[in-house]
C-alpha positions in Angstrom: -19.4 21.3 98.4 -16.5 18.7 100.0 -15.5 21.4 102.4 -18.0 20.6 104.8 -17.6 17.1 104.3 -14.3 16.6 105.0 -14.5 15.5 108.5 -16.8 13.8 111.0 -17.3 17.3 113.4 -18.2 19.1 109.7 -20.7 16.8 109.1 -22.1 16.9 112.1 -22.3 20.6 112.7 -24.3 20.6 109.0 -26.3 17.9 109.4 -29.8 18.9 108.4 -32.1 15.6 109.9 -31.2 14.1 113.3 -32.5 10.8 115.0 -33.9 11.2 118.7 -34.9 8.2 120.8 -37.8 10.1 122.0 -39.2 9.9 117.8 -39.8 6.6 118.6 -42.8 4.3 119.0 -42.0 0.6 119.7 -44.8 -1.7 118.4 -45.0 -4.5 121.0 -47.5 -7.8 121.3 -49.6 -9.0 124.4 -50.9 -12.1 125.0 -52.6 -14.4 127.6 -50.3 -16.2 130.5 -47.1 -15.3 132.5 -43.6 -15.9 131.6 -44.6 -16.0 128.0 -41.9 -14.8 125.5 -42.7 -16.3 121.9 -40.5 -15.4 119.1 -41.9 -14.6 115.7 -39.9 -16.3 113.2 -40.0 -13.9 110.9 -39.7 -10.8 112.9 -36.0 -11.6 114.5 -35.6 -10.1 117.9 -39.3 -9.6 118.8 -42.3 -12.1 120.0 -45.6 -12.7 121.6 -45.3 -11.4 125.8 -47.2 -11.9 128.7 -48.2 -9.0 130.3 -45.3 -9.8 133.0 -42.5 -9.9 129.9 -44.3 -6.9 128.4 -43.8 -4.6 131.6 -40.1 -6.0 131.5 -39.8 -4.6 127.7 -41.7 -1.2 128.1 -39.3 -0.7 131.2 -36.4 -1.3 129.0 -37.9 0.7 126.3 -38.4 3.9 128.5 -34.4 3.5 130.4 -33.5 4.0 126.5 -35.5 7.2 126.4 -37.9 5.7 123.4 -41.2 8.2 123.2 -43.5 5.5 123.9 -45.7 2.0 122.7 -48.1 1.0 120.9 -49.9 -2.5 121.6 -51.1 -5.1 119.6 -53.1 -7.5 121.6 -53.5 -11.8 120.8 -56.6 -13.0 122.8 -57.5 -16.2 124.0 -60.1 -17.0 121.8 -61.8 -14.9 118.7 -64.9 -15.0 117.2 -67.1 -13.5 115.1 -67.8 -10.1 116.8 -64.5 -9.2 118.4 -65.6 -9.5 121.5 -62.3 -9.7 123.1 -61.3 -6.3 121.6 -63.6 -4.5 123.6 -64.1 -6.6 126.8 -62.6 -4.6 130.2 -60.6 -7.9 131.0 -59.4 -7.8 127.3 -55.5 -8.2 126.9 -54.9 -5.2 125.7 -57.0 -3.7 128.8 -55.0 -5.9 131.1 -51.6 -5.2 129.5 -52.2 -1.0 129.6 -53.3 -1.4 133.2 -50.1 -3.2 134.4 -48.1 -0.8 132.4 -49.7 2.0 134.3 -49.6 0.9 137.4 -45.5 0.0 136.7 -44.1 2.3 134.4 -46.3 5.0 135.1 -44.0 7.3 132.7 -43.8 5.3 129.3 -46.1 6.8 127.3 -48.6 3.9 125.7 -50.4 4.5 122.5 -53.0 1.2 121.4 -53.9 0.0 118.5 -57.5 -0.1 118.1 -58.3 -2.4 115.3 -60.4 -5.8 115.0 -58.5 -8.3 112.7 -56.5 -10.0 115.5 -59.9 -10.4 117.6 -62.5 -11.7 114.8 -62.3 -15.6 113.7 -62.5 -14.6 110.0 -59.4 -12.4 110.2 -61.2 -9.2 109.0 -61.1 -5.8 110.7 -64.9 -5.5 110.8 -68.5 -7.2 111.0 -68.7 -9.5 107.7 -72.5 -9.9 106.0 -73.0 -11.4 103.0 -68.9 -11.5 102.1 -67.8 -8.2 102.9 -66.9 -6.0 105.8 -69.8 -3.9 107.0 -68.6 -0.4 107.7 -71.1 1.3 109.9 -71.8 -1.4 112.2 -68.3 -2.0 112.7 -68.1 2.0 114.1 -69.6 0.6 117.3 -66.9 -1.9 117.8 -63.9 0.5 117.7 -65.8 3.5 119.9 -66.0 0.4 122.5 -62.5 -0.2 121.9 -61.5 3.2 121.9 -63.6 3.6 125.8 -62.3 0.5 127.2 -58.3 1.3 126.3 -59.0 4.8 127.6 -60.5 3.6 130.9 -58.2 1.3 131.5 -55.2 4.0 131.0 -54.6 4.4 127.3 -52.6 8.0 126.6 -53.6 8.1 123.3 -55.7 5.4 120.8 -55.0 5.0 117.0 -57.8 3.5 115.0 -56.4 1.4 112.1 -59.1 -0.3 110.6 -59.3 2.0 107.7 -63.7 2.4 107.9 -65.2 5.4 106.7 -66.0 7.5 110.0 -64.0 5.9 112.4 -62.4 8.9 113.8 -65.9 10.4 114.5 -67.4 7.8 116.1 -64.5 7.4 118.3 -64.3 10.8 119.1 -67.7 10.9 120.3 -67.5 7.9 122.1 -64.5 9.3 123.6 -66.4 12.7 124.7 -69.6 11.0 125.6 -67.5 8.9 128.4 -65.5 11.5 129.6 -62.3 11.5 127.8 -62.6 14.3 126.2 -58.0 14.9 126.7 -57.5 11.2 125.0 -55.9 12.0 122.3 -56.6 10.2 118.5 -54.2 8.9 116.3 -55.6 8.4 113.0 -54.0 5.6 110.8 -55.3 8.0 108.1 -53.3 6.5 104.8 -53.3 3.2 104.9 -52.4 1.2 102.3 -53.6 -2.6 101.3 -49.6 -3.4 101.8 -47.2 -6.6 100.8 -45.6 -5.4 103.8 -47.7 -6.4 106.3 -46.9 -10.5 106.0 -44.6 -11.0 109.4 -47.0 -8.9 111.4 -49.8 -10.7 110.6 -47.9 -13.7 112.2 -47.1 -11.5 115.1 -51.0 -10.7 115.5 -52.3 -14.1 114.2 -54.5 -11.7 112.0 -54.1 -13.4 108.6 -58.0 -13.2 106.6 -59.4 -16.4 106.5 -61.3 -15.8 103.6 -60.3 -12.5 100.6 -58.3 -9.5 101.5 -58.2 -6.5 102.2 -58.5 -3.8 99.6 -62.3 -3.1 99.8 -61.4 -0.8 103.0 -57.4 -0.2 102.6 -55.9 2.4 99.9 -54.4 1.3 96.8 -51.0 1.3 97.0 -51.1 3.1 93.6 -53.3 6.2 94.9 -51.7 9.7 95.9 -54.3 12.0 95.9 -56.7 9.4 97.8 -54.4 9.7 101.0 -54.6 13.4 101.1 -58.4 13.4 100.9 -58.8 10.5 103.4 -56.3 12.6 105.6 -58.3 15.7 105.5 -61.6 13.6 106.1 -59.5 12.2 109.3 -58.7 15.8 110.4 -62.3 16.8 109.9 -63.6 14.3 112.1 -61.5 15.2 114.9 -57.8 13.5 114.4 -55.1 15.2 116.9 -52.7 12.8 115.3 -52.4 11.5 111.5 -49.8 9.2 110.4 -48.8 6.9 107.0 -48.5 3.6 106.8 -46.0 1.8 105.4 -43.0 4.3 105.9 -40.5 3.7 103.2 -42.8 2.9 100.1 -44.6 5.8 100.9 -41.9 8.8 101.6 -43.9 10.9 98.8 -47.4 10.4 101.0 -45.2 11.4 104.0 -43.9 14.7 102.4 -46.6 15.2 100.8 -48.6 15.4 103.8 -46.5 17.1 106.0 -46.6 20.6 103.6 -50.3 20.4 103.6 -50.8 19.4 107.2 -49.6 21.2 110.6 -51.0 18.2 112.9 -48.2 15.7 114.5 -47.3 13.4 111.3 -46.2 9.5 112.3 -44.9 7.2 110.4 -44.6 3.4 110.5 -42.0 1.6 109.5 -43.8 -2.0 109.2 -43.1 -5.6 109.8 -42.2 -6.5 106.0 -40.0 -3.1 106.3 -38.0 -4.3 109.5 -38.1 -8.4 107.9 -36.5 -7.8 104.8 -33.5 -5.3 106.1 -33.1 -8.0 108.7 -33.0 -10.7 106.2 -30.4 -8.5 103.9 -28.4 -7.7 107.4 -28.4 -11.5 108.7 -27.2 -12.3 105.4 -23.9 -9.8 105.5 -25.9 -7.7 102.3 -25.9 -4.8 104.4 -24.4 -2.9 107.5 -26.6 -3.3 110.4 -26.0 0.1 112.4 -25.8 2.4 108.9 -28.7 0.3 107.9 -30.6 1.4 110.7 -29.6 4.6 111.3 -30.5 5.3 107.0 -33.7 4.3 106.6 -35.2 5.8 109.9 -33.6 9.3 108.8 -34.6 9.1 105.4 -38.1 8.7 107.0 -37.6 11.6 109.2 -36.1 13.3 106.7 -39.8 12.9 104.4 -41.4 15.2 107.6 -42.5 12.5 110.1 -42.4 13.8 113.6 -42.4 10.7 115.2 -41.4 6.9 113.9 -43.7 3.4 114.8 -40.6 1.5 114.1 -39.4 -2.4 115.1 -35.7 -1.2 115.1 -36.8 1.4 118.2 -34.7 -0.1 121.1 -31.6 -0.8 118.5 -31.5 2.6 117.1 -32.0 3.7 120.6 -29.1 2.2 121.7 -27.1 3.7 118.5 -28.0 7.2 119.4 -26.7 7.3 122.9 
């Protein structure tokens, strides 16, 4: 088995999963004013943008040949309906427009959830202590209209409610989109890993958590069912979420599915590496380079990942 290991050219002619910029998806954050460039402390490398920044970074992200973003929006204020997510001077709305308008190419994907909008934290209308699901439907078609009007290429529902992807899809239709693509956050799971984003979004619950409408991270055969639900309803897109934790839901999932798989690789994902690579516990390139292929590797087609532009820049 060493023969075809005994040199870099060997390797490379055998090599059975390979890394393209264009599997990338670079998660990026918007929010109100101009010149604004925030660092999250815990997420080293990345922070809050203006829209102005933003357009700077999606123009750097599309000269490194990265498939696209998806955008995560921090309004001005919040309250208890999530107004802002669905409003067509949102900052999501704003950010897609001037994304369109200057780097017409990149392809931009939106997250279409409610948890950074709402004052409680929570990704859907609260009564009586919990997260109602139906009457949250309304607030993500909304969503799903107003990103699409303003330019949207694709939306991806993450809220984890039960008929989501329907709702949307007729809302979609019903508006005239019927070529917006939907990509369904379809396996979900109630995560550790989500900690630094939620400082990224300012999305932290102000009250409970979240595992009365996201998968237990012990639960297999509940992904696969809540996939096949999502591809029911009218998913052109499905992906897993986290990445790493969950390479068995990602395999599993592409041998019974022939839609376009993602993956994301999540905040607590990219943190901790960072944390071990800042610290000298690991290589940074091999580090990178690794974990995204071993994702790849699993059968996703294309990677949300935080490590986008520096893998990017690896690869070419």
């Amino acid at each position: 088995m060493r023969r075809l290991r005994s040199s870099e050219a060997l390797r490379d002619l055998v090599r059975e999963t390979r890394l393209d910029p264009k599997d990338f998806i670079l998660p990026l954050f918007t929010c109100p004013g101009e010149g604004v460039r925030r660092p999250i402390n815990s997420m080293p490398g990345h922070a809050q943008l203006s829209v102005d920044k933003l357009v700077e970074e999606c123009a750097e992200a599309r000269s490194l040949g990265i498939g696209g973003v998806i955008l995560f929006g921090i309004p001005e204020t919040k309250d208890e309906t999530a107004s802002g997510a669905y409003a067509d001077d949102g900052i999501v709305q704003q950010a897609v427009r001037a994304l369109k308008r200057e780097v017409p190419k990149l392809l931009v994907m939106t997250d279409v959830c409610n948890c950074e909008y709402t004052s409680h934290g929570h990704c859907g209308l609260v009564a009586d202590g919990d997260v109602q699901n139906d009457c949250t439907l309304e607030w993500l078609a909304k969503t799903s209209v107003s990103h699409a009007r303003a330019g949207a290429d694709l939306v991806a529902p993450s809220d984890m409610m039960d008929g989501r992807v329907a709702a949307i899809r007729k809302a979609l239709d019903a508006a005239g989109f019927l070529n917006t693509p939907i990509v369904s956050y379809a396996a979900k799971y109630a995560s550790v890993f989500y900690g630094p984003f939620r400082e990224a979004a300012e999305s932290t619950p102000q009250f409970g958590d979240r595992r009365s409408y996201q998968m237990d991270p012990a639960n297999a055969r509940e992904a696969i069912r809540e996939i096949e639900l999502d591809i029911e309803e009218g998913a052109d897109m499905i992906m897993v979420k986290p990445a790493m934790p969950y390479l068995d839901i990602i395999r599993e999932a592409r041998e019974r599915f022939p839609l376009p798989l993602g993956a994301y690789q999540v905040s607590g994902e990219f943190s901790s590496l960072m944390a071990a690579i800042q610290n000298g516990w690991l290589d940074r390139d091999r580090t990178i380079l690794e974990t995204l292929t071993a994702i790849r590797r699993a059968g996703a087609d294309f990677m949300l990942t935080y490590f986008a532009k520096d893998a990017a820049r690896l690869l070419s």
